[in-house]
N, C-alpha and C positions, 0 to 999 in steps of 0.2 A: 267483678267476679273473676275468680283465677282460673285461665283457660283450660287446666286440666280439671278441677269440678265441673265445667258446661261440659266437655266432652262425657266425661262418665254419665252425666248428666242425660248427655243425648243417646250413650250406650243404655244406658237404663228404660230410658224409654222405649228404644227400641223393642227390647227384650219384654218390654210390660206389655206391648202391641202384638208380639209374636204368641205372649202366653194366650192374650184372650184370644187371639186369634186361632188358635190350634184348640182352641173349646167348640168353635164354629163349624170352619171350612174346611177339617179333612173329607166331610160328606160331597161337597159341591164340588173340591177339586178331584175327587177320587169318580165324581160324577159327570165331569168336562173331559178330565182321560180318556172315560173310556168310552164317548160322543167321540172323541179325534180319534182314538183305536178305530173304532167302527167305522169311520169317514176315509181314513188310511185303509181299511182293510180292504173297502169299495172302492176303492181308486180315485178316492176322491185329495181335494187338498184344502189347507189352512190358511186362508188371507187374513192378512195381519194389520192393524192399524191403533193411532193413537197421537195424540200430540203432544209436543217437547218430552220429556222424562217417560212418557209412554209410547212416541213415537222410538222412544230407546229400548224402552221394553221391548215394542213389536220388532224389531229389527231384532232384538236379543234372540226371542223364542227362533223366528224364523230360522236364523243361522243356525243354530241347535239341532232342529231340523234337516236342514239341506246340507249342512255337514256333519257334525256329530255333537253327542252331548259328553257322555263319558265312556264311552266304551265304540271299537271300530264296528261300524254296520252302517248297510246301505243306506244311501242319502234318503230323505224324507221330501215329500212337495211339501212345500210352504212360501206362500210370499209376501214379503211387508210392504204395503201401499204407500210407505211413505218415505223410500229412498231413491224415486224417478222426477230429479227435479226440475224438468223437461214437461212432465206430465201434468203434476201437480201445479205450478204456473200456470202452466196455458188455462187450467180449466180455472185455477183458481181470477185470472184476468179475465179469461172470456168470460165466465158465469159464477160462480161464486164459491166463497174457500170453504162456505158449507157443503161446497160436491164434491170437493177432492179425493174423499173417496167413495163414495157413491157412485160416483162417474167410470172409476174403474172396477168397481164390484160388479153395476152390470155387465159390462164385457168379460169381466176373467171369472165371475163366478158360475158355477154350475150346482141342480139340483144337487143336495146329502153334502156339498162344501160346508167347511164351518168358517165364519169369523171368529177369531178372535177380538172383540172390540172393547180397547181398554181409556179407562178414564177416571180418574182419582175422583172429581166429582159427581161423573154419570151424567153432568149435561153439557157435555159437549157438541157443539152442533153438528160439526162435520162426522162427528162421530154415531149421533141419533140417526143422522140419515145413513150413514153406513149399513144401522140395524135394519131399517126398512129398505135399502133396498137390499140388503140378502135376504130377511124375508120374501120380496117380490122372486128373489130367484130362487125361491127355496131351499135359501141355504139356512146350515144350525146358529144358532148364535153361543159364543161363549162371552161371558162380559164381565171383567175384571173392573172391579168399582168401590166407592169409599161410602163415607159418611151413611148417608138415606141409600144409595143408589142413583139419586137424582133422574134425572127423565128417562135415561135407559131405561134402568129398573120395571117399567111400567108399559114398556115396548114391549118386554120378552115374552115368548109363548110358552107354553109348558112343555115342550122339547127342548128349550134353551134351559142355559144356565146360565146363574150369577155367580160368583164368585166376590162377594161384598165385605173388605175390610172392616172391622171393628175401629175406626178412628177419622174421627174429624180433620188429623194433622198430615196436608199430605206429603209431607218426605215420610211419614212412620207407612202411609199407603202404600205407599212408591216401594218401599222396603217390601212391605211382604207381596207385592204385586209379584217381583221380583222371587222371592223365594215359592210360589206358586207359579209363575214359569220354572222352576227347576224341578217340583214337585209333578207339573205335567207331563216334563221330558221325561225324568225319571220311569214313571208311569207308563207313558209308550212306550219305550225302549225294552220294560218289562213284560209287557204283555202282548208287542210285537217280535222280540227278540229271546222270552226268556229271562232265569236270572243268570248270573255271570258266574262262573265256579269261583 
């Protein structure tokens, strides 16, 4: 096949993932915003986690947060569990890489925090336990997820959200995972800040 038909190829699909997608999740993500409004408003903050391609995400959103997304305004709390690799090690050798972040959620989280907990298939393990134990600390959950939703999916309370792609494919997930962290930022910066003249 000639490589520029796979690319259009792979633009295409992109775009056929974004369309069903925007039939779906403007509900969920306009309803995860404003769970992180209210979380931000209370003083509270956003832990962030996920692994490879979503441990990218999470570090994406956080930074957005703690320094800016598109416009100059105060830094935001938010922190991604998964760029202490000092931390993550040790637990993961002493006890197991399903804790890695569970082990730091009980310590840094606090009641009204949200996670953000993302995962293309939703069964991630270290990531399942992330969810329960911010539940035990009664924090929110937000949960960026693909396919079914996989195990996550069936964690979540009715306070939480999912935010659940329309596709089996996960780079087309990974894609709009991605454009719903910039639809979140967006979202706070608007209803924390304002619109922008």
């Amino acid at each position: 096949m000639e490589v520029q038909t796979r690319i259009r190829q792979l633009f295409q699909a992109s775009i056929e993932t974004k369309q069903l997608a925007i039939e779906v999740l403007p509900s969920s993500i306009a309803d995860a915003g404003l769970l992180m409004v209210n979380t931000l408003l209370n003083e509270g903050k956003i832990l962030c986690c996920g692994n490879g391609g979503s441990a990218g995400d999470a570090q994406h959103f956080s930074s957005e947060l703690l320094n800016r997304f598109e416009r100059e305004r105060p830094s935001l709390p938010a922190i991604a569990l998964t760029t202490d690799s000092s931390t993550i090690t040790s637990i993961a050798n002493d006890y197991s890489y399903n804790e890695i972040f569970s082990k730091q959620i009980r310590a840094l989280g606090r009641p009204g925090d949200v996670l953000l907990a993302i995962s293309t298939s939703g069964n991630s393990a270290n990531v399942i336990q992330a969810i329960q134990a911010a539940h035990d600390r009664e924090m929110l959950v937000v949960a960026l997820t693909g396919r079914d939703g996989g195990g996550m999916a069936s964690l979540l309370l009715p306070e939480d959200v999912e935010i659940r792609v329309p596709s089996k494919v996960t780079a087309r997930i990974q894609e709009v995972h991605l454009l719903a962290i910039h639809c979140l930022c967006d979202l706070i910066d608007q209803q924390l800040f304002g619109s922008e003249e």
